[in-house]
C-alpha positions in Angstrom: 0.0 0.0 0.0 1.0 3.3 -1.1 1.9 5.9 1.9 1.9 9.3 1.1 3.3 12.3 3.4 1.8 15.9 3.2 4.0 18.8 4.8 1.4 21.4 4.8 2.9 24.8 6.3 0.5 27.4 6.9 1.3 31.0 8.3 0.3 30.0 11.6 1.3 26.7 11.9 2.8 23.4 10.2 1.7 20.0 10.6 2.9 16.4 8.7 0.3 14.6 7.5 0.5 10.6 6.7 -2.2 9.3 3.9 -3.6 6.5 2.1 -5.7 5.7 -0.5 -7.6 2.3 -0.2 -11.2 1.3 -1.6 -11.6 4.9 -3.1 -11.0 6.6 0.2 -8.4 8.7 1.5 -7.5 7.9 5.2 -5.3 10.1 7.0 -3.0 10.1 10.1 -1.5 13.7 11.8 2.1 12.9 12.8 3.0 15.9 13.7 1.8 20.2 14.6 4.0 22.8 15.5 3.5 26.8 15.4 4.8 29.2 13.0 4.9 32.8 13.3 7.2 36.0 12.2 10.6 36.5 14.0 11.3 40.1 14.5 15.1 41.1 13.7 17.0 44.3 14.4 18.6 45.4 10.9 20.0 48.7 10.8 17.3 51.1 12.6 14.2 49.1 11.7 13.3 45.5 12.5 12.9 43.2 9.8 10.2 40.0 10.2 11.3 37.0 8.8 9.8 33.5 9.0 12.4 30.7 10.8 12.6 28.7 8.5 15.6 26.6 10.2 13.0 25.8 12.5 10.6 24.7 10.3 13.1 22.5 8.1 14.6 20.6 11.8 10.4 20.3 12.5 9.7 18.8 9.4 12.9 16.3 9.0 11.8 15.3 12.5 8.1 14.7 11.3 9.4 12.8 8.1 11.5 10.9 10.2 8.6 9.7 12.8 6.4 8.8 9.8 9.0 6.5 8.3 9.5 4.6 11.3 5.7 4.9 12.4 4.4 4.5 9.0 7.3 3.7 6.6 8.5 2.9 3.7 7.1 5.9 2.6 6.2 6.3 -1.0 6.3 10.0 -2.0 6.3 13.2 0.2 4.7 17.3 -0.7 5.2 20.0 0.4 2.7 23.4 0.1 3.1 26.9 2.3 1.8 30.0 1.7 2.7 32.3 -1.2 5.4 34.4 -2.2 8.0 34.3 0.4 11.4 32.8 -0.6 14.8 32.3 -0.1 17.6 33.4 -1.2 20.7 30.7 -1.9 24.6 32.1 -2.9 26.6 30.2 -5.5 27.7 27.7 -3.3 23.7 26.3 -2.6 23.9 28.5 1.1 20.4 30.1 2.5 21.8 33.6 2.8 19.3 34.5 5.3 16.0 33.5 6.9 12.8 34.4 4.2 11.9 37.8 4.8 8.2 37.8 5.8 5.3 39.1 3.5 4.1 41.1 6.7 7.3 43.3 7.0 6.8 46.7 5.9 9.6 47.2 3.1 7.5 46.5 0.1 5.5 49.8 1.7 5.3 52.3 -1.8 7.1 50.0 -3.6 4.4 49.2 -5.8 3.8 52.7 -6.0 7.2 53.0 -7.8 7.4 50.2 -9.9 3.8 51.6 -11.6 6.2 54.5 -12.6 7.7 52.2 -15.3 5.8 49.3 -15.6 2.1 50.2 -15.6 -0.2 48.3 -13.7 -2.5 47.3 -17.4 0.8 45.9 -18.7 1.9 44.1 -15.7 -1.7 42.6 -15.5 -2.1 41.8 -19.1 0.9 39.5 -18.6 0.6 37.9 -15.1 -3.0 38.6 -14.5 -1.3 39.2 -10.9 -3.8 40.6 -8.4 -1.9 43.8 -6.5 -0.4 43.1 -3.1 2.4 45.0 -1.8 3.6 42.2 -0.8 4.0 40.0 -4.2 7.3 38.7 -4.6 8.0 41.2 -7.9 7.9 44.2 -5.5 9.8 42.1 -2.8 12.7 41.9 -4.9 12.4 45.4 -5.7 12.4 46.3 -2.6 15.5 44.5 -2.1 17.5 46.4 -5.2 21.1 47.1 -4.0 21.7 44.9 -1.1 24.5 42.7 -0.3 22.0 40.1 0.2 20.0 39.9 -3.2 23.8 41.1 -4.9 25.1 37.8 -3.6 22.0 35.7 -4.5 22.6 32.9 -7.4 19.4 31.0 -6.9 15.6 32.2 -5.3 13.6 29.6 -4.1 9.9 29.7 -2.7 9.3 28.6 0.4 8.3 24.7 -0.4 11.0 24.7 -3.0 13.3 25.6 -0.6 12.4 22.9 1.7 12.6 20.3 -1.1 16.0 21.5 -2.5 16.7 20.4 0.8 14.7 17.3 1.1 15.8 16.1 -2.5 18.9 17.8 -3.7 16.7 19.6 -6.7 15.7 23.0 -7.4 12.9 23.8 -9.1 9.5 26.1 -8.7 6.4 24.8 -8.9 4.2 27.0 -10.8 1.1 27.2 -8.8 3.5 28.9 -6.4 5.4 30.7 -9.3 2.2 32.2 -10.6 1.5 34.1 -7.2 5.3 35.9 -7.8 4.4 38.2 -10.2 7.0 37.1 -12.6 5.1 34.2 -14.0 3.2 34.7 -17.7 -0.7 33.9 -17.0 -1.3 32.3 -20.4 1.4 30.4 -21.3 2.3 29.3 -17.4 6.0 29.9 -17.9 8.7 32.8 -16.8 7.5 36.0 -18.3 10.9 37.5 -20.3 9.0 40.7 -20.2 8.9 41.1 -16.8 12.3 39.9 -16.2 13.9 42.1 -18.7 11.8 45.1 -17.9 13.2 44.8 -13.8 16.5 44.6 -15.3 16.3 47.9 -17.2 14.6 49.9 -14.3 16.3 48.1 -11.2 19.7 46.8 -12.7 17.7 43.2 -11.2 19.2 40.5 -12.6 15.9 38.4 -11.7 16.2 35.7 -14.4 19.7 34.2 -13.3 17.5 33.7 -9.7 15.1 31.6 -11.4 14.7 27.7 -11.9 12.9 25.4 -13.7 9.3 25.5 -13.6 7.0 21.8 -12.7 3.7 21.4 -12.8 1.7 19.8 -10.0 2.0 15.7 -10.6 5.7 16.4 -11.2 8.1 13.5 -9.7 11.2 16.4 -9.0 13.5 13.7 -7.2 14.4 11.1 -4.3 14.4 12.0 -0.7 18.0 12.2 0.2 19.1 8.6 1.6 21.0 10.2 4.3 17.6 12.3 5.9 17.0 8.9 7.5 13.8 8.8 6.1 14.3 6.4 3.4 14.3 7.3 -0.4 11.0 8.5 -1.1 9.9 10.4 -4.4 9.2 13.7 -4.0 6.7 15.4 -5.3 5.6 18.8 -6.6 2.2 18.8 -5.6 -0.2 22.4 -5.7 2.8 24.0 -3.2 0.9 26.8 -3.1 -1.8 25.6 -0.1 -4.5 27.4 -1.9 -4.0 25.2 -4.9 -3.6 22.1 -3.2 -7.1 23.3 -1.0 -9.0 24.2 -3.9 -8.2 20.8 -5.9 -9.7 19.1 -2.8 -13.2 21.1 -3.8 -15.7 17.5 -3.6 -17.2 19.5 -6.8 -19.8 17.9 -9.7 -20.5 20.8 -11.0 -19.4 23.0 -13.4 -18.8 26.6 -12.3 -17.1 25.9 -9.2 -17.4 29.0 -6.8 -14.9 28.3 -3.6 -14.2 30.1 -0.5 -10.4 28.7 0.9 -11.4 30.1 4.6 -8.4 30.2 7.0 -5.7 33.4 7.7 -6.9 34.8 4.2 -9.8 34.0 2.4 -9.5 33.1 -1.3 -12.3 33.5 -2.8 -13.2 33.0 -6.5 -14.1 30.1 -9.1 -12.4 27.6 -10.9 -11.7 28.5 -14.7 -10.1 27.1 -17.6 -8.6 29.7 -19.0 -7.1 33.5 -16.8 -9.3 36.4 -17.4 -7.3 39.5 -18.2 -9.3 41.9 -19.0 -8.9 45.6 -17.6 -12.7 45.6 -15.8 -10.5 42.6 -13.7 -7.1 44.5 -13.3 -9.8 47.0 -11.8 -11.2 44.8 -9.2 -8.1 43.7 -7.8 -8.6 39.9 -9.2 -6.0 37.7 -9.6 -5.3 34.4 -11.9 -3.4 32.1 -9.8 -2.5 28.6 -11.8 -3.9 25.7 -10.2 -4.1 21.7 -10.2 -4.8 20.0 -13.3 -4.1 23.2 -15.7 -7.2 25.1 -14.0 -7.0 28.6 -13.1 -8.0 29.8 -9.8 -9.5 33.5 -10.7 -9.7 34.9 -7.3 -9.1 37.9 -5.1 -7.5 37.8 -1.4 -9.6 38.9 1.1 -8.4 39.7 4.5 -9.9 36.8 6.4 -10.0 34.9 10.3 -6.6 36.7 10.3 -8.7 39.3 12.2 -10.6 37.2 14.8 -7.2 35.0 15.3 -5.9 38.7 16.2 -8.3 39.6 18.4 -7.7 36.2 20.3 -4.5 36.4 20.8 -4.6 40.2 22.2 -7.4 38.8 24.7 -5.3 36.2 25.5 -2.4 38.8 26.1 -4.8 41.1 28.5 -5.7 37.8 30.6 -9.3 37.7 28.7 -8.9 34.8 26.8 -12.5 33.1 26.0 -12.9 29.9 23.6 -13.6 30.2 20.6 -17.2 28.0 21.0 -17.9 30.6 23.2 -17.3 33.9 21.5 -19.2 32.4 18.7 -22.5 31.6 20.7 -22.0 34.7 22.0 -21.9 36.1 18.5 -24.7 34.2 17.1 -26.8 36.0 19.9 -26.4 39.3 18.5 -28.1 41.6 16.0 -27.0 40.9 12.3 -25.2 43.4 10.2 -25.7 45.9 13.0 -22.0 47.0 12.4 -20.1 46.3 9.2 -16.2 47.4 8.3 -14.2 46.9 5.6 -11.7 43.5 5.9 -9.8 44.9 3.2 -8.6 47.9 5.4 -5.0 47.7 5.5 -5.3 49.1 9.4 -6.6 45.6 9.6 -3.5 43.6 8.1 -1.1 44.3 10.5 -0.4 42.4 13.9 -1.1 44.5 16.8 -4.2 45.2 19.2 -6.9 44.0 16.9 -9.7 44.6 18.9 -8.6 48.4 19.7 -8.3 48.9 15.8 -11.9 47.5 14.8 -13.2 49.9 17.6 -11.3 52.4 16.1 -12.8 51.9 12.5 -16.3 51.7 14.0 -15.6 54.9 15.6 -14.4 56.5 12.6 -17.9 55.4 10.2 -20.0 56.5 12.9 -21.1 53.3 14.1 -20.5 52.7 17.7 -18.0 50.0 18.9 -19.9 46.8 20.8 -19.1 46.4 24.6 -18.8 43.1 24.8 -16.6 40.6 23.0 -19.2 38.8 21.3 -20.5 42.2 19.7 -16.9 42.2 18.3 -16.6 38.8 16.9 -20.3 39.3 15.2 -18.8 42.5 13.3 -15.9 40.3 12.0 -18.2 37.4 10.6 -20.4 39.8 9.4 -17.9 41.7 7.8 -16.0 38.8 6.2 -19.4 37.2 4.7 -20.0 40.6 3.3 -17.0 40.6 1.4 -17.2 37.2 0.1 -20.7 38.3 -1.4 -19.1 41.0 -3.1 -16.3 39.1 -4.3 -18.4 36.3 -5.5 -20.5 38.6 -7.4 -17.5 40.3 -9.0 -16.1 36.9 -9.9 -19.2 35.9 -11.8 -19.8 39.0 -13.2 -15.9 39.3 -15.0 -16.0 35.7 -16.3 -19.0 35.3 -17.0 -20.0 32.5 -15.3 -23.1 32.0 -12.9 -22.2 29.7 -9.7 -25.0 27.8 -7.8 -23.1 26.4 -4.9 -19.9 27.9 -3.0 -17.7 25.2 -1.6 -15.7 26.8 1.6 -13.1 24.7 2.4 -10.2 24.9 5.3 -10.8 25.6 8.9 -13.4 28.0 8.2 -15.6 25.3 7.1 -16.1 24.4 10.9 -17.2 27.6 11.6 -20.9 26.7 11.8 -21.9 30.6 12.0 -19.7 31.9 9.5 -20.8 29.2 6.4 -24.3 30.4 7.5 -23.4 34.0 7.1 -21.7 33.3 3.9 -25.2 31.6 2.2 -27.5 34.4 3.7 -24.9 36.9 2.5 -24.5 35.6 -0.9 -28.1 34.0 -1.4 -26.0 30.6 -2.6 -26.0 27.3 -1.1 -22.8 26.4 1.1 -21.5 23.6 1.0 -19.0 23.3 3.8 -15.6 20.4 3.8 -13.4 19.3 3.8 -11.4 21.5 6.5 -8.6 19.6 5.9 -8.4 20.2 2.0 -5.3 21.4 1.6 -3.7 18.7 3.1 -5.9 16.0 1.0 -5.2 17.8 -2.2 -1.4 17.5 -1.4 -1.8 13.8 -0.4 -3.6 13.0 -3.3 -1.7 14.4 -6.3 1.0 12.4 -4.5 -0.7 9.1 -5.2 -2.0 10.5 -8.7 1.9 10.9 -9.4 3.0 7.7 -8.4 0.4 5.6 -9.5 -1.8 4.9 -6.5 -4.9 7.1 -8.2 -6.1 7.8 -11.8 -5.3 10.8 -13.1 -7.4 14.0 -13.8 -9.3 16.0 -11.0 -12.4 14.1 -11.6 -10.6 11.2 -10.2 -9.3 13.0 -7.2 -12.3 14.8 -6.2 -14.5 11.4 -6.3 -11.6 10.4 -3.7 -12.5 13.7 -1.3 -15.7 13.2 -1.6 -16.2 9.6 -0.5 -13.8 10.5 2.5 -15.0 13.9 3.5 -18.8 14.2 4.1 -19.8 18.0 3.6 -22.2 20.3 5.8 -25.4 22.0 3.7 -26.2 25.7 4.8 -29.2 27.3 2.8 -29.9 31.0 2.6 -32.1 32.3 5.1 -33.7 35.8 5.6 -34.0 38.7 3.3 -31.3 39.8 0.8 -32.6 43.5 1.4 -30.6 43.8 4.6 -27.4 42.6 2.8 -28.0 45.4 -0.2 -28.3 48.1 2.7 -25.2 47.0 4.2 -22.9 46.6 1.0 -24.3 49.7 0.2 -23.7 51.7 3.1 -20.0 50.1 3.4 -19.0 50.3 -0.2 -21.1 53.6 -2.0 
């Protein structure tokens, strides 16, 4: 029997995840769950977050390790993270520093002054790259002129990284690539335009960083005999958690509207083809590549980022409630009584969450709740509202006309939440797996070694024998909904 091992690093936490496929079914066994965070660094007068990535690599050799002995021989291991953060390696194959983090504020303007050259129509009609300040193009802007990126040979996303290390291979996977902002759209290879256009503005050599791009399904190598892990294949699976999640969708039908609900909320449909028009480039959407040479057109939306935040600064103050209590607490309270804006970039930094939502509140005129559950209400309101606007947006630029939203991640056990989302957006939820990015890893792994038929159809049958899904219907009036887009958005 085939064993499979997921390393699935999200910006929170990792875990290792052991799988099988037997009788149609995927069966999986957690071997290990550690945290992740930002580690602040002193560097010059300002301080610099960076992710620990040593950590992470001794945390998942240690995982790898149990599961061989626990579970071994292992067939094939994956890896996925989040997007856009990478390392840096010199000549001689030697991480120059830890990953700086997407949170840190250097990219700050920057993609104010790259639009000085590069216009953001040409850089969209080529990438189809939603903005973020902190997309790996204006990283490495950002980074022009120092020793650090002057001395680089070779960049290397996050789960590349980890596998160069694993395997002894380099290579970028291009579900990952495609969130860089150096990746053509259409033809899903390394856009020479972009390349050549940071050389002539930056004097960035960005094309002697990159490597050879894989697609999902890709056997890149052999787990190095001396990890102690045995010699595993490993695999490029969707490395970019997002792609891995959303090929873990249990969908039938066409028009596949999806909701990737943890830290951020991706939310968008499936397509076959990027949409690059200018009405898009508008609306902030994004073509990320996906699984099975799908499209995930999209748009990142702030998302339990901000109630994780407000826990942990409870927490910090010697308030800390649980979670299953905030949320009854929550479901108790008046809807849409006070909305904000997710989006708010007040709202993407870490800090004293709670003091900034007041703060917003204050500042539209609507007064700040008393009590916590008042608060947490506001945020789920306020996140369902966006994903009805998003959604919307999303059908409206490609054209399409989704029935059913699947939300997958941990936000599919938020019971109130998936509710809010299908009164919100007046479309059926359908809620599961949580664990999808993990089963989308695990199971192009078994596609690429021969354990599972090819093509998504086959996979998703898989997830959806092994993962039941939760139904939430509208409910209540789509007036109230209109009234609050409308007083948040005119």
């Amino acid at each position: 029997m085939s064993v499979h091992v997921a390393v699935d690093l999200g910006a929170a936490s990792g875990r290792v995840v052991v799988g099988r496929v037997t009788g149609g079914r995927l069966t999986t066994t957690e071997v290990a769950r550690f945290p992740n965070g930002p580690v602040s660094v002193p560097v010059g007068e300002r301080a610099t977050l960076h992710w620990d990535v040593l950590r992470l690599w001794s945390e998942v050799l240690g995982a790898l390790r149990t599961a061989a002995r626990e579970h071994g021989p292992l067939t094939s291991v994956g890896i996925d993270s989040w997007a856009v953060d990478h390392g840096l390696l010199d000549r001689d194959g030697a991480l120059l520093a830890n990953p700086v983090h997407y949170r840190d504020s250097r990219t700050e303007g920057v993609p104010e002054e790259v639009f000085t050259h590069l216009t953001p129509e040409w850089l969209h009609a080529r990438t189809g790259l939603q903005v973020l300040p902190f997309n790996t193009v204006f990283q490495l802007v950002a980074a022009a002129g120092t020793a650090q990126l002057d001395a680089a040979h070779r960049m290397l996303l996050v789960p590349d990284l980890l596998g160069h290390w694993l395997s002894g291979e380099s290579v970028t996977e291009v579900t990952n690539a495609s969130t860089t902002g150096l990746l053509d759209a259409t033809s899903r290879q390394w856009s020479d335009d972009v390349t050549s256009e940071l050389a002539a503005h930056y004097g960035l050599d960005v094309a002697r960083l990159l490597t050879p791009l894989v697609e999902p399904g890709t056997v890149v190598g052999r787990v190095r005999p001396t990890h102690g892990v045995g010699e595993a294949a490993l695999v490029a699976v969707g490395s970019h958690d997002t792609a891995s999640a959303v090929a873990a969708v249990p969908a039938t039908e066409q028009d596949v509207a999806y909701i990737s609900s943890g830290t951020w909320s991706l939310v968008g449909l499936e397509l076959p083809a990027p949409v690059l028009t200018e009405a898009s480039r508008r609306a902030n959407f994004t073509n990320e590549l996906g699984v099975g040479g799908t499209v995930r057109f999209l748009r990142n939306v702030t998302g339990l980022w901000i109630l994780q935040e407000c826990l942990r600064t409870w927490a910090e103050e010697g308030r800390a409630t649980p979670l299953a209590d905030l949320l009854a607490a929550a479901a108790q309270e008046p809807p849409l009584e006070r909305v904000v804006d997710v989006d708010d970039p007040v709202l993407g930094r870490p800090g004293d969450m709670p003091g900034r939502l007041a703060r917003a509140l204050d500042a539209s005129g609507q007064r700040a709740p008393r009590t916590a559950g008042g608060l947490v209400r506001c945020v789920l309101d306020s996140l369902a509202l966006a994903y009805r606007r998003t959604l919307r947006q999303a059908a409206e630029l490609s054209g399409r006309d989704p029935r059913v939203v699947h939300v997958v991640g941990g936000g599919a056990r938020n019971e109130l939440l998936c509710q809010l989302t299908a009164d919100a957006t007046g479309l059926t939820v359908l809620a599961g797996p949580a664990e999808a990015t993990a089963a989308g890893n695990l199971l192009v792994q078994a596609q690429a070694t021969g354990a599972l038929d090819p093509g998504l159809a086959s996979l998703r049958a898989v997830v959806a024998a092994s993962a039941p899904t939760r139904r939430y219907e509208p409910r209540g009036p789509a007036s109230r909904w209109n009234a609050a887009e409308q007083r948040l958005w005119a």
